[in-house]
PDB file with one MODEL, atoms N, CA, C and O in Angstrom:
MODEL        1
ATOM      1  N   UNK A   1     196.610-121.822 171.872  1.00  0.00           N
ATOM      2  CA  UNK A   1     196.030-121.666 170.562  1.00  0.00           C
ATOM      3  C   UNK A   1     195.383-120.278 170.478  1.00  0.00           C
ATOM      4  O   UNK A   1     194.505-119.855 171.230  1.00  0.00           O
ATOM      5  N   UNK A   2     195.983-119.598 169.392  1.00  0.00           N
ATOM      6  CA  UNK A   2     195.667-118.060 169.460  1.00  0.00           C
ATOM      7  C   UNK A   2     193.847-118.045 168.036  1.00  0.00           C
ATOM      8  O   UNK A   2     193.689-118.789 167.068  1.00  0.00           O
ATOM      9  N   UNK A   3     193.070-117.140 168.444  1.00  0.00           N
ATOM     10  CA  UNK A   3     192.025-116.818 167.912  1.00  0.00           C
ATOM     11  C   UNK A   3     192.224-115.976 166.675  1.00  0.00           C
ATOM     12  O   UNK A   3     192.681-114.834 166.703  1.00  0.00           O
ATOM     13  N   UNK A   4     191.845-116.624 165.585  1.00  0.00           N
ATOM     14  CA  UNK A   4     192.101-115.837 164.610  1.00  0.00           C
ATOM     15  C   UNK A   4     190.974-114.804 164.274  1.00  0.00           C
ATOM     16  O   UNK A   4     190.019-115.461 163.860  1.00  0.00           O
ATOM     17  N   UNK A   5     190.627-113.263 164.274  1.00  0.00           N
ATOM     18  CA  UNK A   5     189.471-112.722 163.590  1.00  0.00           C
ATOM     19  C   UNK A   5     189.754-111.700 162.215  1.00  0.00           C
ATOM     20  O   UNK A   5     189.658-110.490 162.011  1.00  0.00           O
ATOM     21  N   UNK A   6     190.140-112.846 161.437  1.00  0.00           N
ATOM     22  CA  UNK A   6     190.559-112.427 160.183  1.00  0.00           C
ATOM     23  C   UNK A   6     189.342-112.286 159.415  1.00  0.00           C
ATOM     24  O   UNK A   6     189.217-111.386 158.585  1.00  0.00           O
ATOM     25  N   UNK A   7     188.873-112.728 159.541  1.00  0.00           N
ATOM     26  CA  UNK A   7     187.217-112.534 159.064  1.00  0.00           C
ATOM     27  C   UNK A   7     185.919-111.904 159.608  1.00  0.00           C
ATOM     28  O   UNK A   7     184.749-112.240 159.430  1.00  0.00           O
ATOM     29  N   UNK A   8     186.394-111.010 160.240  1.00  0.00           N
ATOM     30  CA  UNK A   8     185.780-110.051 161.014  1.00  0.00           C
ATOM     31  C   UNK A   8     185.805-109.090 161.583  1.00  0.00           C
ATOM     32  O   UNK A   8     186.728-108.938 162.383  1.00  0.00           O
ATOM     33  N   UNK A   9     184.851-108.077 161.427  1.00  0.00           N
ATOM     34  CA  UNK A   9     184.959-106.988 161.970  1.00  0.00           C
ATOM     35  C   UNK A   9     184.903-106.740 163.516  1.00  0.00           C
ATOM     36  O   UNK A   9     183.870-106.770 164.184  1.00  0.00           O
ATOM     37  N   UNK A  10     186.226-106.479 164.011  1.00  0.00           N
ATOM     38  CA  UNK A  10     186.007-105.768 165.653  1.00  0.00           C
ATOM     39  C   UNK A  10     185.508-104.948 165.858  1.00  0.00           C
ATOM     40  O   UNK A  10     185.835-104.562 164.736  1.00  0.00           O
ATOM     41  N   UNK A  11     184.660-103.753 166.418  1.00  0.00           N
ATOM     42  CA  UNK A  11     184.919-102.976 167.542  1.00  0.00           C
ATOM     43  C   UNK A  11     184.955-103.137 168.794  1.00  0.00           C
ATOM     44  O   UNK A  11     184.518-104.108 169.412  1.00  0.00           O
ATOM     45  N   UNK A  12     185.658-101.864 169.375  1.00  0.00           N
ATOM     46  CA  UNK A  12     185.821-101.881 170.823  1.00  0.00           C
ATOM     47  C   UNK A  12     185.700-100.077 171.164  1.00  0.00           C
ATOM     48  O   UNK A  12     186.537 -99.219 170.885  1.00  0.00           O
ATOM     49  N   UNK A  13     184.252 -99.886 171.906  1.00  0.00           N
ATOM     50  CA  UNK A  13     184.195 -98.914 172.722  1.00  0.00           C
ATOM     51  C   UNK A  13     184.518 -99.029 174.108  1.00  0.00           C
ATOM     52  O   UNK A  13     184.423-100.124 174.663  1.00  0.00           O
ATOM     53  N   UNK A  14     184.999 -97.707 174.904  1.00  0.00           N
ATOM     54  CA  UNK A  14     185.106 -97.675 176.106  1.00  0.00           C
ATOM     55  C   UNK A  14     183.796 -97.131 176.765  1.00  0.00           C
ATOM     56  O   UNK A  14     182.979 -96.512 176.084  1.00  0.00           O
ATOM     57  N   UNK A  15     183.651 -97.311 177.771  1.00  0.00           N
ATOM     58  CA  UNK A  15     182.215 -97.293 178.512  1.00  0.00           C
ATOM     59  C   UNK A  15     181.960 -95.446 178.662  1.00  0.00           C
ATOM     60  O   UNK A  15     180.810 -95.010 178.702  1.00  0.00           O
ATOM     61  N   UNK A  16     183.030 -94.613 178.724  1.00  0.00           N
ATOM     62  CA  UNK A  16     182.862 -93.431 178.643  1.00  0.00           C
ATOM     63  C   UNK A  16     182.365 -92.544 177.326  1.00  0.00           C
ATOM     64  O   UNK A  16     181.947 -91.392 177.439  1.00  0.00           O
ATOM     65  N   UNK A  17     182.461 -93.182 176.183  1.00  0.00           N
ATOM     66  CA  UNK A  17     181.913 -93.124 175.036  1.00  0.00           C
ATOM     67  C   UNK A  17     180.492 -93.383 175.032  1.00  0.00           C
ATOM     68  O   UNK A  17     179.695 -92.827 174.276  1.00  0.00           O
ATOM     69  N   UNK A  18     180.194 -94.279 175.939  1.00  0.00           N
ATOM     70  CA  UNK A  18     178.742 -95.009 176.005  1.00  0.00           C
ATOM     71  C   UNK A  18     177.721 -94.148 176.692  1.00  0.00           C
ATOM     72  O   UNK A  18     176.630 -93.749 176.284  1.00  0.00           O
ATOM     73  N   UNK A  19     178.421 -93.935 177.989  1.00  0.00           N
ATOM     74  CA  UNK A  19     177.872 -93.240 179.240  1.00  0.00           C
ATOM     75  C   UNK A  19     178.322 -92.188 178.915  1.00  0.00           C
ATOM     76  O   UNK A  19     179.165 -92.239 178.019  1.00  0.00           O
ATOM     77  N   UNK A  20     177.987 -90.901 179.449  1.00  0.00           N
ATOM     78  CA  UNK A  20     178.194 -89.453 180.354  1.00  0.00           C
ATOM     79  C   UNK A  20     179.224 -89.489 181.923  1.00  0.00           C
ATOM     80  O   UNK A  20     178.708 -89.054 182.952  1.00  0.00           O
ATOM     81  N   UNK A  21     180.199 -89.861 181.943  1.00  0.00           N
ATOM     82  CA  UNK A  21     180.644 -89.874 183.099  1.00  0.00           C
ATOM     83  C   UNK A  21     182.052 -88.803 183.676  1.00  0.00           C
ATOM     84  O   UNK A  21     182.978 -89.051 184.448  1.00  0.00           O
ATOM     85  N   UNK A  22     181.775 -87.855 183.083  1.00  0.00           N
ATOM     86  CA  UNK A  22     182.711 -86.380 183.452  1.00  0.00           C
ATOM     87  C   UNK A  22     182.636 -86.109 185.287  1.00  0.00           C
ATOM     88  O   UNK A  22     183.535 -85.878 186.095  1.00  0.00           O
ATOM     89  N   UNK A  23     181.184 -86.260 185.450  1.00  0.00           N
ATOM     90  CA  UNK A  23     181.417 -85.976 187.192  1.00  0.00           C
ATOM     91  C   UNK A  23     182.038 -87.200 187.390  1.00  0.00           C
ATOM     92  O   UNK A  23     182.994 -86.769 188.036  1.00  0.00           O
ATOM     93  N   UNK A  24     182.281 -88.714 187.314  1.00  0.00           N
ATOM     94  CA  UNK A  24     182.825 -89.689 187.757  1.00  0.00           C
ATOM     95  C   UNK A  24     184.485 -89.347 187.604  1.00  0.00           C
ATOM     96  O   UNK A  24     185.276 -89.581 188.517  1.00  0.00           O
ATOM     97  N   UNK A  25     184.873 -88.765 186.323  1.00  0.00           N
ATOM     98  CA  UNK A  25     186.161 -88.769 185.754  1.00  0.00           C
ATOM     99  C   UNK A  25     186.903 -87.634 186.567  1.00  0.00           C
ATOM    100  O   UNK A  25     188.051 -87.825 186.968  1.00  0.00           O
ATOM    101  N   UNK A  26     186.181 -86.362 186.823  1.00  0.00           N
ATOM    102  CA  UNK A  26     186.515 -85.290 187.478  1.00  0.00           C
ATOM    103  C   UNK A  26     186.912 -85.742 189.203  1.00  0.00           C
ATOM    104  O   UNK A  26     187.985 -85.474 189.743  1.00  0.00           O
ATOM    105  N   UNK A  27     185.699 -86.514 189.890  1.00  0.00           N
ATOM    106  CA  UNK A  27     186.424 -87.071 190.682  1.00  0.00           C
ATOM    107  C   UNK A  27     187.751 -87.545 191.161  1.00  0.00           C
ATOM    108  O   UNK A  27     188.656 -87.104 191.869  1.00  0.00           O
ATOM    109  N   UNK A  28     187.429 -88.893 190.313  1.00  0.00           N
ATOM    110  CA  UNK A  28     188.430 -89.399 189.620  1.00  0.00           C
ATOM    111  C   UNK A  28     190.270 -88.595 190.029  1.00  0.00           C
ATOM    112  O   UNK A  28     191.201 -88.775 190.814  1.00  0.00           O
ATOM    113  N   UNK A  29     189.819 -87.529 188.684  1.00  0.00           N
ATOM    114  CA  UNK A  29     191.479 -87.105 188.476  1.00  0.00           C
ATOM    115  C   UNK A  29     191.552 -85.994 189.604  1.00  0.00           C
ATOM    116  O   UNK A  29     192.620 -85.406 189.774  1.00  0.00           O
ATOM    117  N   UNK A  30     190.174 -85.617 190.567  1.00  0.00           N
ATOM    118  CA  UNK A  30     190.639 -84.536 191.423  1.00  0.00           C
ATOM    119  C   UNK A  30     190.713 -84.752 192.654  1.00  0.00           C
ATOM    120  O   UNK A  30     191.096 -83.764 193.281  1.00  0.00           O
ATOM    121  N   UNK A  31     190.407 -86.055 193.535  1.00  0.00           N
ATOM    122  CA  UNK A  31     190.113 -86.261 194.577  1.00  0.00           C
ATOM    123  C   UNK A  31     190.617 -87.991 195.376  1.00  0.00           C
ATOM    124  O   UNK A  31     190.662 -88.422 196.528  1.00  0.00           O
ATOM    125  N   UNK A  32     191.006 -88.710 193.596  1.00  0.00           N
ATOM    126  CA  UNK A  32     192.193 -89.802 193.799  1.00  0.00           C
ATOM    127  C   UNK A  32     190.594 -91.242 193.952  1.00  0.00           C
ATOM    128  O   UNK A  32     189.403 -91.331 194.252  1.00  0.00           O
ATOM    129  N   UNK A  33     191.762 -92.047 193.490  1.00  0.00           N
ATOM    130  CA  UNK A  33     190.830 -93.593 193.782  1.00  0.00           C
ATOM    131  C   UNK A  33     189.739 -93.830 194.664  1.00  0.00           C
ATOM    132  O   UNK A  33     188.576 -94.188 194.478  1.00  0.00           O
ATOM    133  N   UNK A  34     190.611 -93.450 195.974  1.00  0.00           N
ATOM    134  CA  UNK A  34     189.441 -94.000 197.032  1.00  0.00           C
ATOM    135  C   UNK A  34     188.008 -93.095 196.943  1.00  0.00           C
ATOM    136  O   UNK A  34     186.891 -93.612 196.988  1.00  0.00           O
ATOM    137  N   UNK A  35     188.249 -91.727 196.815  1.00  0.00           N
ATOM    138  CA  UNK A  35     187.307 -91.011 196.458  1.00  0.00           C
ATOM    139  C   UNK A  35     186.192 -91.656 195.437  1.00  0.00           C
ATOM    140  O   UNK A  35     185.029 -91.937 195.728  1.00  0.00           O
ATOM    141  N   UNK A  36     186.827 -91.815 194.198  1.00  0.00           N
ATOM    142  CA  UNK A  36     185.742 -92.354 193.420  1.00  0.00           C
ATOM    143  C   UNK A  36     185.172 -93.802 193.503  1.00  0.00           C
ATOM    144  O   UNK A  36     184.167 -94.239 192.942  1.00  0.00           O
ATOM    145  N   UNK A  37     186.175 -94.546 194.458  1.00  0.00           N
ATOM    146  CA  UNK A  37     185.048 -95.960 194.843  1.00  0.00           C
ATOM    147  C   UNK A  37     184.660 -95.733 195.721  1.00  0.00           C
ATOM    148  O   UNK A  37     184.298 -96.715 196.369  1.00  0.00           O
ATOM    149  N   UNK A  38     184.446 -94.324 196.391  1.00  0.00           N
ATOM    150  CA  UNK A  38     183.343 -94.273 197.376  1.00  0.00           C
ATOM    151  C   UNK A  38     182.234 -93.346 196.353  1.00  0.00           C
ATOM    152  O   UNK A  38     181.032 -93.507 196.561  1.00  0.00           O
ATOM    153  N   UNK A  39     182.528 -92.706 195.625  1.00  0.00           N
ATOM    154  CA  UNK A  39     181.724 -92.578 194.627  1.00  0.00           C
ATOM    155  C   UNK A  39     180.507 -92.889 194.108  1.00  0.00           C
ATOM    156  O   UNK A  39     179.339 -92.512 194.009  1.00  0.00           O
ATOM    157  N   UNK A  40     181.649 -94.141 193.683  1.00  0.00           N
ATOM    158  CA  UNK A  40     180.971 -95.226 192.569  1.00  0.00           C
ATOM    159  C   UNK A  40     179.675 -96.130 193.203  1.00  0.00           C
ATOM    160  O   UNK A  40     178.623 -96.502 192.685  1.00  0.00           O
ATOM    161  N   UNK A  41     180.282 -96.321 194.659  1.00  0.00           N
ATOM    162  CA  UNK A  41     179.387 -96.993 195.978  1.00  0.00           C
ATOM    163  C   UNK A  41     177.830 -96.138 195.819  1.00  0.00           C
ATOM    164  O   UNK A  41     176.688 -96.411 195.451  1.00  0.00           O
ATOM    165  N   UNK A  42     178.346 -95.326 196.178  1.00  0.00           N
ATOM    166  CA  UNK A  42     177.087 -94.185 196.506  1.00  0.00           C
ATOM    167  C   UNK A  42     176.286 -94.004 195.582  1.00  0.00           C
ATOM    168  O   UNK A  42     175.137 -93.747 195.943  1.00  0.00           O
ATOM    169  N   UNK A  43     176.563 -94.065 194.052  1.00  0.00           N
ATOM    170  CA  UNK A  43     176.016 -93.607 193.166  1.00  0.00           C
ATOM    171  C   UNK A  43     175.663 -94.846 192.195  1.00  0.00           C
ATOM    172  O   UNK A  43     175.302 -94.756 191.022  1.00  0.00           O
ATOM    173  N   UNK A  44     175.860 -96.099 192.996  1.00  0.00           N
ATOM    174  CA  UNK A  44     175.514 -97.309 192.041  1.00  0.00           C
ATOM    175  C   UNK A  44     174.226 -97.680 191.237  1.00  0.00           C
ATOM    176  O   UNK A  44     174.143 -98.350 190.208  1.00  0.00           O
ATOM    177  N   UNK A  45     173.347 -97.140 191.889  1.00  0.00           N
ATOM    178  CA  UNK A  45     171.887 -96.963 191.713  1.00  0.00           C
ATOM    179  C   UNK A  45     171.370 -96.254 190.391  1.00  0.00           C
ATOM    180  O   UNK A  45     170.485 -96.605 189.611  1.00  0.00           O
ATOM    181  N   UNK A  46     172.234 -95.102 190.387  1.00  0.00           N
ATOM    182  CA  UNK A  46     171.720 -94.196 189.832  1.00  0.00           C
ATOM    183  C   UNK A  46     172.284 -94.419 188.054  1.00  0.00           C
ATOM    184  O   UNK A  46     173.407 -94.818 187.744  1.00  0.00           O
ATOM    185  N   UNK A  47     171.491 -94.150 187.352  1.00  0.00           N
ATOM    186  CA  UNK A  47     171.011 -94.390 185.484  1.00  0.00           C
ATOM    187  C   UNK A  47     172.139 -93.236 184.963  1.00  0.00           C
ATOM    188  O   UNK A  47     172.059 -92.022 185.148  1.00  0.00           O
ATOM    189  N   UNK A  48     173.038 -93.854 184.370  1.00  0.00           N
ATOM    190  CA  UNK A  48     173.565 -92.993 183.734  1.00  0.00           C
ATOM    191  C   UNK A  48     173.367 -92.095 182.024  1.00  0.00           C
ATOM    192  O   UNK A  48     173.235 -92.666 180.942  1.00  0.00           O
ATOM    193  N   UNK A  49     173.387 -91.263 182.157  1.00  0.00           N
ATOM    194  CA  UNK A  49     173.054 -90.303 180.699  1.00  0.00           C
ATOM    195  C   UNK A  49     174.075 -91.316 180.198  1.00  0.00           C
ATOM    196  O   UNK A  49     174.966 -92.001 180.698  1.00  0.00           O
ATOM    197  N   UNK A  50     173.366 -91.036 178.550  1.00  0.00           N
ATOM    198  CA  UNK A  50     174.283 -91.312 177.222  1.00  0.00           C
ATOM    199  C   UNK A  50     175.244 -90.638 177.109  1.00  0.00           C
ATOM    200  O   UNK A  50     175.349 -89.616 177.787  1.00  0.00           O
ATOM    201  N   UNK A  51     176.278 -91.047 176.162  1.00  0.00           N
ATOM    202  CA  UNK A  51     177.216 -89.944 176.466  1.00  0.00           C
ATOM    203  C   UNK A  51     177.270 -90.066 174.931  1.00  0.00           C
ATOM    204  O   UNK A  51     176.247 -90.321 174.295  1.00  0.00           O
ATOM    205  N   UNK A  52     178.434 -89.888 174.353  1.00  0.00           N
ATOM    206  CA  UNK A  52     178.951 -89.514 172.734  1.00  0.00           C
ATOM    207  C   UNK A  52     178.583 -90.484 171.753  1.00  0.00           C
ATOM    208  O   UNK A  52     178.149 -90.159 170.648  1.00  0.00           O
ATOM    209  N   UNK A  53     178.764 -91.826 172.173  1.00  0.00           N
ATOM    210  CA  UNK A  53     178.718 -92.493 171.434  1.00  0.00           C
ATOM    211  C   UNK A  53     177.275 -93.159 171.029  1.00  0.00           C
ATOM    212  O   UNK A  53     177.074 -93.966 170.121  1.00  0.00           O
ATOM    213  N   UNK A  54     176.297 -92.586 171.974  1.00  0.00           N
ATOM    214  CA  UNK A  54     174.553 -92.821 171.236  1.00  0.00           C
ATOM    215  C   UNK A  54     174.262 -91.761 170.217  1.00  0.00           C
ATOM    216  O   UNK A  54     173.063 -91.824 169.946  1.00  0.00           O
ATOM    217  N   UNK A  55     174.772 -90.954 169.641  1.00  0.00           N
ATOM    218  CA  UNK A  55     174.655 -89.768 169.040  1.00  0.00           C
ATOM    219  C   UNK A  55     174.954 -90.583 167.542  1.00  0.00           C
ATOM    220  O   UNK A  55     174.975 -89.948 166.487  1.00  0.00           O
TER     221      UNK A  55
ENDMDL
END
């Protein structure tokens, strides 16, 4: 049984819109997967800036 939301408004942001995450992304596309889930490990703690979409 499929969900109808004919009567409603969606959105859908991606979390990079939300957050600041260029050093994550730069990783990312320069240093490959494992890099950034060791990253992501390391840096779990830490508060990420707003990024575009709090503006």
């Amino acid at each position: 049984m499929s969900i109808s939301f004919e009567n409603y408004l969606v959105v859908g942001i991606s979390s990079r819109a939300l957050f600041n995450l260029e050093k994550e992304n730069e990783v990312f596309e320069n240093e490959g997967l494992d890099a950034y889930r060791e990253y992501q490990i390391v840096h779990e703690n830490d508060v990420l800036s707003p990024g575009s979409g709090f503006t």
